[in-house]
C-alpha positions in Angstrom: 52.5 206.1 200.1 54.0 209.5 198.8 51.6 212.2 198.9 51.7 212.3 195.1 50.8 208.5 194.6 47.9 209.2 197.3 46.4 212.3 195.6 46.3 210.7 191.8 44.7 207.4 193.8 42.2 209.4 195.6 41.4 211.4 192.1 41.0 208.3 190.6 38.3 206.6 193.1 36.5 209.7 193.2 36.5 209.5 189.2 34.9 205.9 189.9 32.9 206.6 192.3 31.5 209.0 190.8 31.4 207.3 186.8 29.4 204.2 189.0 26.7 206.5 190.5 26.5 208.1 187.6 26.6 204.8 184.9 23.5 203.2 187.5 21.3 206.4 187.0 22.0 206.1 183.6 21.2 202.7 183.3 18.2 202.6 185.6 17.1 205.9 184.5 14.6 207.0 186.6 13.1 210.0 185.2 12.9 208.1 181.5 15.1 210.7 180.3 16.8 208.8 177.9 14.4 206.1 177.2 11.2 204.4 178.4 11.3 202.5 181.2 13.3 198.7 181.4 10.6 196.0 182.0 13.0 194.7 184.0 12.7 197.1 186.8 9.9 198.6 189.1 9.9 202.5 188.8 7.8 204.2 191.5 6.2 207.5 190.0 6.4 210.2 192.3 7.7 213.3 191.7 5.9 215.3 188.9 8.4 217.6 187.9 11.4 215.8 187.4 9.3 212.6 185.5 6.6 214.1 183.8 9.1 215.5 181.0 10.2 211.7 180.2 6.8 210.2 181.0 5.8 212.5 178.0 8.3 211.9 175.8 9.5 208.5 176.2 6.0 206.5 177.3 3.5 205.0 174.8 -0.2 206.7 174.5 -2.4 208.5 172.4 -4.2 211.0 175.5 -3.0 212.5 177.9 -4.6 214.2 181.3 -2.6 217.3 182.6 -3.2 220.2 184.5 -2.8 221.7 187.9 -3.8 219.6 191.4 -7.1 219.8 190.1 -5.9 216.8 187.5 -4.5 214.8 190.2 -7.1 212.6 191.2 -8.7 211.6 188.0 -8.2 207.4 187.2 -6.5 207.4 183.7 -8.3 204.0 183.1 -11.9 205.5 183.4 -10.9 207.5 180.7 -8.8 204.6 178.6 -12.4 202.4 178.9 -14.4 205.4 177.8 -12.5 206.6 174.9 -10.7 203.5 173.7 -7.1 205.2 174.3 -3.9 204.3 176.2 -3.4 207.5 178.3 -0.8 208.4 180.5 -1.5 211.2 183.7 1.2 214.5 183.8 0.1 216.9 186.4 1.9 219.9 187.9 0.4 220.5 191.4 0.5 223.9 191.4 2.2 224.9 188.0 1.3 228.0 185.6 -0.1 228.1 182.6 2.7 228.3 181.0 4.2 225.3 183.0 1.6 222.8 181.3 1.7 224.3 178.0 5.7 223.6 177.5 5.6 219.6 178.7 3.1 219.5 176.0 4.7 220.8 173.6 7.5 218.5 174.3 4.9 215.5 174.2 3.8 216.7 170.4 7.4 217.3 169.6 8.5 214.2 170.6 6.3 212.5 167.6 3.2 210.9 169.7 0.2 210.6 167.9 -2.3 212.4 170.0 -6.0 212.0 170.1 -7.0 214.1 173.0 -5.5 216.3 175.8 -8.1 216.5 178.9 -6.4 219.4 181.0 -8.6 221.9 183.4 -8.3 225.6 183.3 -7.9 227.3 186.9 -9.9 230.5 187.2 -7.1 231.3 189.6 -4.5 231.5 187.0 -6.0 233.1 184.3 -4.1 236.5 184.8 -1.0 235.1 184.9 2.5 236.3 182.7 2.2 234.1 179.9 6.1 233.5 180.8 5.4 233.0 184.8 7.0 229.6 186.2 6.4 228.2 189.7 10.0 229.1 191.1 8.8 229.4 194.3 8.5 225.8 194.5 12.0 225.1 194.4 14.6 225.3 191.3 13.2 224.4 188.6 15.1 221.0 186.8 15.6 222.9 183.1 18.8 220.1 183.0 15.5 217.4 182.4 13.6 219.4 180.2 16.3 221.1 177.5 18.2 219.2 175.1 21.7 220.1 176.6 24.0 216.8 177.4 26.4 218.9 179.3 24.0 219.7 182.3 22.9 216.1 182.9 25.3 216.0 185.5 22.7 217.2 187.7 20.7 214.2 187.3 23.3 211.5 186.9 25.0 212.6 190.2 22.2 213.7 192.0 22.1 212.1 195.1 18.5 212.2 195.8 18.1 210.6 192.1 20.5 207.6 193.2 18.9 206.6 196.5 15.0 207.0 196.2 14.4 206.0 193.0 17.6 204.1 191.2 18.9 202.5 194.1 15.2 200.8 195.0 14.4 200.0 191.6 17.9 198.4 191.8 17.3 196.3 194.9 13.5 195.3 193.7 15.1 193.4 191.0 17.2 191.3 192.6 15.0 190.7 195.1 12.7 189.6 192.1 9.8 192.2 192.1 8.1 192.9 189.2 8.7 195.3 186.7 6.3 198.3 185.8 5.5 201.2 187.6 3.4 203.2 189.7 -0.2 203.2 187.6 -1.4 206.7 186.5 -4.7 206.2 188.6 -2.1 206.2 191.7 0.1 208.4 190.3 -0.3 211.8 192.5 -3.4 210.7 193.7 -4.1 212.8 196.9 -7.4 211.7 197.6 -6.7 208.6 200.5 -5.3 210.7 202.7 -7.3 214.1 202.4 -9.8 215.9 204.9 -13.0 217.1 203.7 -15.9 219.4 204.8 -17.1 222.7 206.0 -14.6 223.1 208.7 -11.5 223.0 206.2 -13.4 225.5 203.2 -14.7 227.7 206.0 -12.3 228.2 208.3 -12.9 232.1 209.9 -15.7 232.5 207.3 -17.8 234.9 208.6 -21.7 236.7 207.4 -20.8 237.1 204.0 -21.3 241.0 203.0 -22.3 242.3 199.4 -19.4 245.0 198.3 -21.1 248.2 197.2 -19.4 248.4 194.3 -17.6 246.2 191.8 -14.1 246.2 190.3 -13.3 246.6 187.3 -10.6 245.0 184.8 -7.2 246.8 184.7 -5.4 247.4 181.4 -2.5 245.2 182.8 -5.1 241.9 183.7 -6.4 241.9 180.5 -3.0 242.2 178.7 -1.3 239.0 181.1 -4.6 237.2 180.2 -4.6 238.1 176.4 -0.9 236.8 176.2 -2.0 233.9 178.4 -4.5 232.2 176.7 -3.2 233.1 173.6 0.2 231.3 174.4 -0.6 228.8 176.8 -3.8 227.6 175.9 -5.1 228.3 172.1 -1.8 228.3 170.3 -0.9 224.5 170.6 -4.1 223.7 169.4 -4.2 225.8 166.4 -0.7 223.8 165.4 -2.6 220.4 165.8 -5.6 220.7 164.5 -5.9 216.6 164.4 -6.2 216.2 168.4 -9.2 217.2 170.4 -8.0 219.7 173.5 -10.5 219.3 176.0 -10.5 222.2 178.3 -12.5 222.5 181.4 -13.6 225.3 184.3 -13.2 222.9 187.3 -16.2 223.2 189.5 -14.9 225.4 192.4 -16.8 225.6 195.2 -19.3 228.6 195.9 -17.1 229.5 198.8 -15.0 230.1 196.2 -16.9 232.5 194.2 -18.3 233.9 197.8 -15.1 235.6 198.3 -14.6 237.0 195.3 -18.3 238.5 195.4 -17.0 239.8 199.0 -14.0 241.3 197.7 -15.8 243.3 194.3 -13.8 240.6 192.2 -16.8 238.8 190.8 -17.7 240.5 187.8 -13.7 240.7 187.3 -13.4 236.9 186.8 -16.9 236.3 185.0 -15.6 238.8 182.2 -11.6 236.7 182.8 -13.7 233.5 181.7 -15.8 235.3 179.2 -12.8 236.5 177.1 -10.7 232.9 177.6 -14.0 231.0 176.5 -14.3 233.8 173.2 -10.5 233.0 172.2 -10.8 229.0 172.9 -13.8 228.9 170.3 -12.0 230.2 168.0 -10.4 226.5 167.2 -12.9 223.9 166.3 -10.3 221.2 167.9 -11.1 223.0 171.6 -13.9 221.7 173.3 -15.1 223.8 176.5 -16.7 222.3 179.5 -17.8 224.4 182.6 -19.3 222.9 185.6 -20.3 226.0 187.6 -23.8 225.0 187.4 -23.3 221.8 189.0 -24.7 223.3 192.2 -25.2 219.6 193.8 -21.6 219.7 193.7 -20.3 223.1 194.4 -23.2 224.3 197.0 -21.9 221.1 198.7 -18.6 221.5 200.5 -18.5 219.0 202.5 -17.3 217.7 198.9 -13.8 219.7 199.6 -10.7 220.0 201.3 -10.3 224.1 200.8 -12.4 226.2 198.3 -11.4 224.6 195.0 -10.2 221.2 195.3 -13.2 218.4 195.5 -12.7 214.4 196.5 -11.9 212.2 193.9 -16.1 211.2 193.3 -16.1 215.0 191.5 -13.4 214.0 189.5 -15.2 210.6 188.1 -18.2 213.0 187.6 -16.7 215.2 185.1 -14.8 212.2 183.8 -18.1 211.1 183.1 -19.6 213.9 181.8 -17.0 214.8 179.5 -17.2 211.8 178.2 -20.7 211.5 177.5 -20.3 214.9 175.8 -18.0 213.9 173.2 -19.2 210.5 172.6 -23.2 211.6 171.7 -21.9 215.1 170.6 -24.9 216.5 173.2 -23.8 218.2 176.8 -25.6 221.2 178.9 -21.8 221.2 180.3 -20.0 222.2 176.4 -20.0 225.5 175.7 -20.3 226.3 171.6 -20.5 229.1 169.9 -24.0 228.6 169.5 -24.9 228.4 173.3 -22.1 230.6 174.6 -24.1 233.6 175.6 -26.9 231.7 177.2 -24.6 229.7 179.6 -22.4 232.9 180.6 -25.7 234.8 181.4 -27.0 231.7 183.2 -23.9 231.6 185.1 -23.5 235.2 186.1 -27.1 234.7 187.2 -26.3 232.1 189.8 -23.5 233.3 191.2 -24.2 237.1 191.4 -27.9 235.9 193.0 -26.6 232.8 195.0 -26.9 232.6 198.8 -23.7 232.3 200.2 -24.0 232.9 203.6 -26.7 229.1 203.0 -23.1 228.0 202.9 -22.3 229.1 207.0 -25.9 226.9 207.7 
């Protein structure tokens, strides 16, 4: 073979080789970024930044839970039996504001008729750049989430792509398995294989020691918060006035609120919440929930794996509660306009008052 005959040959099986990796993502399609899923395969759910963009667009529901890891371990079917929806689960473990707020954007844009959005509000990123993304987490896949063709390529020909997700759903067919995919109750579900209790929250916790004076907010914090609440959290919700947003303060644990009382921070974050809460009430469509008060739960922290995140029981909890709020219209967990001041000074009472160092015992 003349070294002409064997270049255009070698062009031209690398051309196929690379058309056939490429035509079996396509087909298979993995991420459901050109379509929902093909009954005929099994698609295992797994990584939530590269599906949850076609899970939104391209699945059937009417709810959706999102939100940080503290959404992860919620069962989507408690919440399809409690309010008579199909709803599908998009987390971000560890995702911004700002992060949440775009994939649902794309969910409304993509012309699904939403009844509610369940999604909790981490008092650790509300002073965030209403911009901010996660890049430390690794590049983030803008060639899944924008509406340019061209940079597909990244996902057609990614090898990663082709042998841990199209390649088995591949195989699982012809070995006959059936179709479907992961449920939302195991999607991301990190609860099996978690270690609770006070060793893991309070690990070189000493005596904890009242600061002798507080911090106040800095013209900078208030500005990242204003623009972050006002872009990430109310603004969708004025635009869709015909879904419920229900927004809720995850019940950290007190350790949680110990350190932030050690450090002069307290006060900061009370008055963080305050403003957030003020802004959410403006829109009749958000409904609050806060469970700070839940003391059986957050005094507990045997019920967690570091200060914030609880075991999946929690999460059925404030399923539960939630529920029961919007279904009789009555909860000591919603906070209105009417009750608003009431709850805040309640809570500023327990947690400026609270024993922490009970927690050491």
């Amino acid at each position: 073979m003349t070294a002409k005959k064997w270049f255009f040959t070698s062009l031209i099986l690398t051309v196929l080789s690379l058309l056939l990796i490429g035509g079996v993502v396509f087909f298979v399609d993995p991420f459901f970024h050109y379509r929902a899923p093909n009954e005929k395969f099994f698609y295992k759910l797994y990584d939530e930044r590269s599906q949850n963009d076609g899970i939104t667009r391209n699945f059937d529901y009417d709810a959706i839970i999102t939100g940080t890891s503290m959404a992860e371990n919620f069962n989507a079917t408690q919440f399809d039996r409690g309010m008579d929806v199909t709803t599908i689960k998009v987390p971000y473990s560890g995702a911004t504001y700002k992060e949440i707020d775009d994939n649902l954007e794309r969910a409304f844009d993509s012309g699904h008729n939403i009844k509610y959005v369940l999604r909790p509000l981490d008092y650790s990123l509300l002073v965030r750049d209403k911009d901010e993304l996660r890049l430390d987490m690794g590049e983030y896949p803008v060639w899944l989430t924008n509406d340019n063709v061209l940079d597909d390529v990244k996902y057609l020909l990614n090898k990663d792509v082709i042998s841990r997700y199209a390649l088995p759903a591949l195989a699982g067919f012809f070995m006959g398995r059936d179709g479907g995919h992961t449920s939302f109750d195991e999607y991301c579900y990190t609860g099996t294989n978690a270690k609770y209790g006070k060793e893991y929250v309070l690990m070189g916790q000493g005596k904890y020691k009242r600061p002798k004076k507080v911090h106040e907010p800095a013209k900078e914090e208030l500005e990242m918060l204003a623009g972050n609440i006002e872009q990430n959290v109310v603004s969708l919700a004025r635009q869709h006035p015909e879904t419920t947003f229900i927004y809720f303060f995850p019940p950290y644990s007190m350790a949680y609120f110990g350190d932030l009382m050690e450090e002069a921070d307290l006060d900061k974050m009370l008055y963080y919440k305050a403003y957030a809460i003020d802004k959410m009430l403006e829109c009749d469509n958000i409904h609050i929930y806060s469970f700070t008060m839940h003391t059986d739960i957050t005094a507990d922290i045997s019920r967690y794996r570091d200060q914030a995140h609880y075991d999946p029981n929690v999460n059925m909890t404030i399923m539960d509660l939630i529920m029961d709020g919007e279904k009789s219209g009555v909860s000591e967990d919603r906070i209105t306009s009417e009750n608003i001041d009431s709850y805040l000074e309640a809570e500023k009472e327990l947690l400026k008052n609270f024993d922490y160092n009970s927690l050491l015992d």
